[in-house]
C-alpha angles and dihedrals in degrees: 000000000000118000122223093194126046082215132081108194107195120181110208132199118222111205128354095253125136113231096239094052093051148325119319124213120195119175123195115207120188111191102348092314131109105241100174145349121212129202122208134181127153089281106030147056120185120184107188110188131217087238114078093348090257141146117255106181132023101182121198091214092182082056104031095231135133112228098184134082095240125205139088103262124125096251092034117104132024147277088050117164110238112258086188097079098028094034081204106141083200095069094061112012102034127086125260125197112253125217141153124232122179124021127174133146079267109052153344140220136201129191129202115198135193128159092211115215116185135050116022104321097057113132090033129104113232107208127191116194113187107187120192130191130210091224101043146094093202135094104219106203128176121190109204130200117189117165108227093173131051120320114311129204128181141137108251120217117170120204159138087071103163126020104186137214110229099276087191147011079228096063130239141279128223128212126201132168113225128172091257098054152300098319115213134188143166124236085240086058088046099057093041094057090038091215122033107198127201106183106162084070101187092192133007104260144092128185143189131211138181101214099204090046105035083219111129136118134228135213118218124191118209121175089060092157088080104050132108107202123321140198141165136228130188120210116193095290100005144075148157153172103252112213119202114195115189122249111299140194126209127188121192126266098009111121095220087064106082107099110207134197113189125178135143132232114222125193113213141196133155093057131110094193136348115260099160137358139193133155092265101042156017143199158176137193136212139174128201118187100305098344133083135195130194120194115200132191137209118213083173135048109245100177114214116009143167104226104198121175101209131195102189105315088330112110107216103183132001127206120178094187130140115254116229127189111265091011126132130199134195121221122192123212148173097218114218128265118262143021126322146068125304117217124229100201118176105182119185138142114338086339144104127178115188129181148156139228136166134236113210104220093236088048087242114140108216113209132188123231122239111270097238097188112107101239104225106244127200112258105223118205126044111025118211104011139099129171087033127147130192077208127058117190112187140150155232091215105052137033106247117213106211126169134201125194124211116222116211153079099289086185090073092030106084110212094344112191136164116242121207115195108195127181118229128294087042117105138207141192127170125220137228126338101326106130111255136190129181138195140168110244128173132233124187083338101309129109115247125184110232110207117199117199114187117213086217087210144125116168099039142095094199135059142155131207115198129192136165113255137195139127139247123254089248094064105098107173147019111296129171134249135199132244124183129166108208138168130189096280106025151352156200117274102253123260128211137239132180128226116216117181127227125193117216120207114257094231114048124190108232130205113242100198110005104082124214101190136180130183129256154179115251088216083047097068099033083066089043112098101228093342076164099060085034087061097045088052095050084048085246104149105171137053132197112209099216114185137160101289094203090056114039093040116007114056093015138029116216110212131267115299104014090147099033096106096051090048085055102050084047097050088057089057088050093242119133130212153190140210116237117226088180105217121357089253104045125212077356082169104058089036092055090043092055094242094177097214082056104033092057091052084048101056093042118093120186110202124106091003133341105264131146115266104190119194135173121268103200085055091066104041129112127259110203132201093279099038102257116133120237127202090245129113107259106236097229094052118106101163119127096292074063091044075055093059092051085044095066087044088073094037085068095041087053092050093057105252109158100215132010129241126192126175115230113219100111091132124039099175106045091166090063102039141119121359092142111137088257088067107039093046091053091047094057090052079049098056090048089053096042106019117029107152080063116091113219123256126174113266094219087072091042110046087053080068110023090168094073097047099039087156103044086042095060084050099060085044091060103045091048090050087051091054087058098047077046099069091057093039084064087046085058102047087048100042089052096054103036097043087047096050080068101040090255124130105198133179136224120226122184137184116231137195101263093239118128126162143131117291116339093021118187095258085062091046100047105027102019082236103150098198093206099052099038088057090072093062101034128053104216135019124206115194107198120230128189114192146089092245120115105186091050085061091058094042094055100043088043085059091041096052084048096054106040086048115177094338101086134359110259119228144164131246104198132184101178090169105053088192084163099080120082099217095055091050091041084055090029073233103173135122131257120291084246100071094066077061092043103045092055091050097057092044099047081055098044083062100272123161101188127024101200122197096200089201118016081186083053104034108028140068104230120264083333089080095034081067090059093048084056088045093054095052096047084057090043108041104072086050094041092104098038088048081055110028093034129083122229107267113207086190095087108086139183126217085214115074097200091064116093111221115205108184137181125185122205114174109291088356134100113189105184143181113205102180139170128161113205116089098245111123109240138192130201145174109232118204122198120166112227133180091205139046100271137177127226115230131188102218093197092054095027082229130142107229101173150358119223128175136186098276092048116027100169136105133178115237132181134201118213122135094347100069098180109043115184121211138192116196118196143141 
């Protein structure tokens, strides 16, 4: 019998129980593998998933209702360990074997298992049990880390708990219990603050509830002895209890090293609001004129109870009912006259369950608001360094930038500076005016070079010394270097790094229209031999020239031409370039806040002449949502701090940029902002164009419920958005004339929140930046996107391409090493080098045009990374023109469904991206329908893998240490 697939999906029973006699296991296997495992009792229904080791439904069988965000995306799903603190893809987008066991008509139990190997966590086993009981509402889950390696240290947050389906239209309503008191908060507040953080958590538990509906779930955590701190924040639909263990340190084998997390997800109805939660009950309480209710719900079946509500020795109300799992009940009561607690008691067989609540005497519930400012937390590890790297990669070919920051009151250091201390065969070379000393030292009888790097800073907890970097040819193998961080009277114990050396071809193949791009400092590269030739080696093709805003545009103008010369040497090497302006209304803050260094700049415009433009602050403030002004430029304002933003646009056409890049992230609160009278008063005007059959309300009274005004609410959503759109649409009409006047076409490029989404997006939420309108103003978008995930990257340039259409290019701005956060350099917490080559791959496929590295000193590993960008355009440059000029073909298939397949068709050419990012080895049939004998080539070897004709289109690939193998199939 002939297959048409090369797969065989089964989907196996474990075990002949009903579901409402126990607990019910069903495995579904695809080619030999155990692809997911589902849970069923008579409440509820758990699917886990190979990927991630999530889980992807959580399915409220007594009210018919998914939980869950469901999808295979990285981020869909719950019980995701959280890649923010760990930044380990492995731990969230890689497969884990999936296995039962334990099953009886009682419970049972599913583990997830990965051995992780890279970041911090590299040589543990990350373990997730999921337990489920025939009699319970609850889903009971355990992550395990046990160190099966050398000795392992790292700080453990758990998070991303609970992503939510939309319970309501009406919205939903979190619960928290804080030390002050029950916090409460609606979904629309918690959109507008972006994090609502509760960190005086009184007992280990947050709900949400949908009051019209009474749907909602909770998360309850349960091992707290072994808990640092812990807090809990909400998002639009997501929420979760945030754990923070303190830093902990596992060794292999020792029984006491396995670090656990256990908590339980709880679906809920029946329940206007959240009082008190357990994991064998739940309950609210309301009063109504003399009268009182409490609703209480059961996520366990306790069988026969007595349910009394007591004041003192007094029974107020008495219930005998059985007490199903996922059941609710409502007892009615008259409280009791006076001060003091009421007790809730349920009393059954073998079992007592006691607690208190209070009445207010008015019947009002009083509720705390979420405390939204970010409490400052120690950072544990390394003390005193940033941009630091227990690695160094550097070269004999190129020139490497590398920065390291210095931590500490510099009011109270004297003269602090970083030493680095290097054997020889390393160089090194300082750069600008930092003041620099050098000396030979030995060390065990060799010469070493001590190179000293002065802050050059007094009032100032933060610094960064930056050098140029690379190796002589003579240097053969790893060797270490020295850091210290001194003052005149003290200083930090050194630290070590090890330099490892990369080559780099001599001919490089270069892309011609496809851009790989970092930012840098104009003064950087005046002081770097041949950066040009350096960049060309590496396959970087576009520079950014980042320089201090406030300095080369705002305040001063420079003069015509300043960058001319470092356009010029780039252009030779066939790499293009722009000139950051950094946000629309620079250094808005201290403007606003008349910082005079900075208000002066800002009323000064330069063309024709320098003159002072004056113009009212308090005009161009923000109003927010409850009346207060921000030091923030109102969207709708285009009075002269506006004429200055069109000023600058002709200081960076003067100095010779070629294009032009801003960073959009003007407005961080886009649910709160603006209701001054400018805008009110415009939107009005707005409503009469585009919406005349709506009467005008202020949106001051609408926007506090949005649910009663939907129409007047996306409105007001529009025409902030356009105001938005507006600002840039200002910056093209005056780039265009202005560049013209002078015989220049330049582009505009922007960062954008990486955001993207149907309808009201996040971008749209948190920055007012509407995708879609501020691509007919702007040339290129580059969402940017922080993370060690590869596939995210795709994902979000692929949206992106789909939403700005034909009106501007999409691209990618990536920062996979996040060096600049303590508590990653104080873990050397950072993802492999291959993930620089694997996220420009997938983005380059997805339809992007740039891929952007905002900070190589920030987001790269030294020349290490700067391999991977080489690699990646050796793999790129022989599909360039089939990727731009070819169309996605949907007719290349994979058997393997975990393999994401990227193709683009061009006449008789395929070029394809088969990718997958665990390090299982896979193999997989690729079929790719051809009209004429072709060959398979891997562009990133140059080697011919297969040959497939009409008659059989098909090739075995497999996917070991390379995980993102790139193809071109032609004649």
């Amino acid at each position: 019998m002939r297959r048409t697939r090369a797969t065989l999906t089964m989907v196996i029973f474990v075990g002949t129980l009903a579901a409402q006699a126990g607990v019910r296991v069903q495995e579904t296997r695809e080619a030999g593998v155990l692809k997911q495992i589902v849970l069923e009792n008579a409440v509820l229904r758990v699917r886990i998933i190979r990927k991630g080791g999530r889980v992807i439904s959580l399915f409220d069988k007594t009210r018919n209702v998914e939980l869950a965000v469901s999808g295979n995306a990285p981020f869909d799903g719950v019980c995701k360990t959280r890649e923010w603190t760990w930044h380990n893809s492995e731990t969230h987008s890689v497969n884990y074997a999936l296995k039962v066991v334990g099953k009886s008509p009682e419970k049972a139990t599913v583990e997830a298992v990965r051995n992780l190997k890279t970041a911090a966590l590299a040589g543990c086993r990350l373990t997730k049990r999921y337990t489920l009981g025939a009699g319970v509402a609850r889903l009971d889950v355990a992550d395990i880390v046990q160190c099966l390696d050398e000795r392992t240290s790292f700080q453990l947050n758990a998070h991303n708990l609970f992503s939510l389906k939309t319970f309501s239209d009406e919205g939903t309503v979190f619960y928290a219990p804080s030390k002050r008191g029950m916090v409460r908060f609606s979904s629309t507040e918690a959109s507008r603050n972006r994090s609502n953080l509760v960190y005086d958590m009184a007992a280990p538990w947050m709900a949400a509830v949908a009051g019209d509906t009474g749907l909602g779930a909770a998360v309850l955590v349960r091992n707290l002895k072994s808990l640092d701190a812990m807090f809990a924040w909400a998002g639009t639909n997501s929420f979760t209890i945030e754990p923070i263990f303190s830093e902990t340190a596992l060794r292999p084998v020792a029984e006491a090293d396995i670090c656990e997390f256990a908590y339980s997800l709880i679906p809920l109805h029946g329940l206007s609001a959240v009082d008190y939660l357990s994991e064998n009950l739940v309950y609210n309480v309301e009063k109504q004129d003399k009268n009182a209710s409490l609703t209480a719900y059961f996520p366990v079946s306790l069988g026969e109870v007595s349910i009394k509500i007591m004041k003192d020795e007094n029974c107020l109300s008495e219930r005998i009912l059985h007490a199903k799992a996922g059941s609710c009940v409502k007892i009615a009561f008259a409280p009791a006259e006076g001060k003091g607690p009421h007790t809730l008691v349920i009393s059954g067989t073998g079992r007592e369950i006691r607690s208190t609540f209070d009445i207010h005497p008015d019947g009002k519930r009083s509720f705390i608001s979420p405390d939204t400012k970010i409490k400052k937390r120690e950072v544990t590890g390394l003390n005193g360094y940033y941009y630091y790297y227990d690695d160094l990669w550097l070269s004999p070919d190129v020139w490497t930038y590398v920065t390291f920051g210095l931590k500490g009151d510099f009011s109270k250091k004297k003269n602090l500076r970083l030493a680095l201390e290097v054997p020889s065969g390393v160089q090194v070379r300082h750069l600008g005016k930092v003041r620099y000393e050098n000396e030979l030292v030995k060390k065990n009888g060799e010469t070493w070079a001590k190179h000293l790097f002065y802050a050059g800073r007094t009032k100032t907890y933060f610094s960064a010394v930056g050098m140029l970097l690379r190796t002589d040819r003579s240097l053969k193998g790893p060797v270490e270097a020295r850091l210290t961080t001194a003052w005149d009277d003290g200083g930090l114990s050194p630290e070590t790094t090890t330099i490892r050396a990369v080559s780099f071809p001599e001919k490089m193949p270069q892309l011609k229209r496809l851009r790989i791009g970092l930012s840098c400092r104009p003064s950087i590269l005046r002081d770097w031999p041949d950066f040009a030739g350096d960049m060309r080696r590496t396959g970087v093709n576009f520079l950014e020239l980042w320089d201090w805003p406030a300095a080369t545009i705002l305040t001063n103008h420079l003069g015509n031409g300043v960058y001319s010369d470092l356009v010029e040497t780039m252009r030779a090497e066939g790499i293009d370039a722009s000139m950051e302006s950094s946000t629309p209304f620079e250094s808005a803050h201290r403007v606003l806040s008349k910082k005079k260094f900075y208000y002066d700049g800002a009323q000064t415009l330069f063309h024709p002449e320098r003159k002072a433009n004056p113009f009212d602050v308090e005009e161009a403030k923000i109003v927010t949502l409850a009346g207060e002004r921000m030091n923030n430029v109102c969207p709708s304002y285009r009075g002269p701090y506006y004429d200055k933003v069109l000023d600058m646009v002709k200081s960076v056409v003067d100095y010779g940029a070629p294009n032009i890049q801003y960073d959009e992230e003007t407005y961080g609160q886009g649910a709160i902002i603006c209701f001054c009278g400018r805008c009110k008063r415009e939107f009005k005007d707005h409503l009469a164009q585009k919406h005349p059959d709506l009467a005008y309300v202020d949106p001051m009274v609408f926007e506090k419920t949005p649910g009663e005004y939907p129409r007047l609410d996306e409105a007001w959503w529009q025409f902030k958005t356009d105001q938005v759109a507006g600002v840039y649409q200002g910056i093209r009409n005056t780039l265009n004339e202005y560049a013209d006047g002078k015989g220049k076409t330049m582009k505009i490029y922007v960062y954008v929140a990486a955001s993207i989404g149907e309808g009201r997006y996040g971008a749209i939420r948190q920055r007012l930046t509407d995708y879609a309108k501020l691509a007919k103003h702007v040339d290129c978008l580059l969402p940017m996107v922080y993370t060690a995930n590869a596939e995210m990257v795709g994902d979000i340039v692929a949206k992106t391409k789909t939403t700005v259409a034909d009106e501007a290019d999409a691209g990618v701005a990536l920062a996979p090493n996040r060096s600049y956060e303590l508590h990653r350099v104080a873990a050397q917490d950072f993802p492999s080098l291959e993930t620089t080559r694997h996220q420009i791959l997938e983005a380059f496929f997805a339809g992007g045009r740039l891929v952007h590295f905002w900070a190589p000193y920030a987001t790269l590993k030294g020349a290490g990374s700067f391999r991977e960008i080489a690699e990646a355009v050796r793999a790129m440059a022989p599909i360039e023109d089939v990727l731009l000029e070819g169309l996605i073909d949907k007719t290349v298939k994979s058997s393997n469904s975990e393999v994401r397949i990227r193709a683009f068709r061009d006449a008789d050419q395929v070029a394809i991206l088969a990718s997958e990012y665990s390090d299982d080895l896979l193999s997989m049939i690729i079929t790719c329908p051809v009209k004429r004998h072709s060959k398979v080539l891997d562009t990133h070897s140059g080697e011919i893998i297969a040959e497939i004709t009409p008659e059989s289109p098909r090739f075995t690939l497999k996917l070991d240490t390379n995980r993102a193998r790139v193809l071109l199939i032609e004649p």
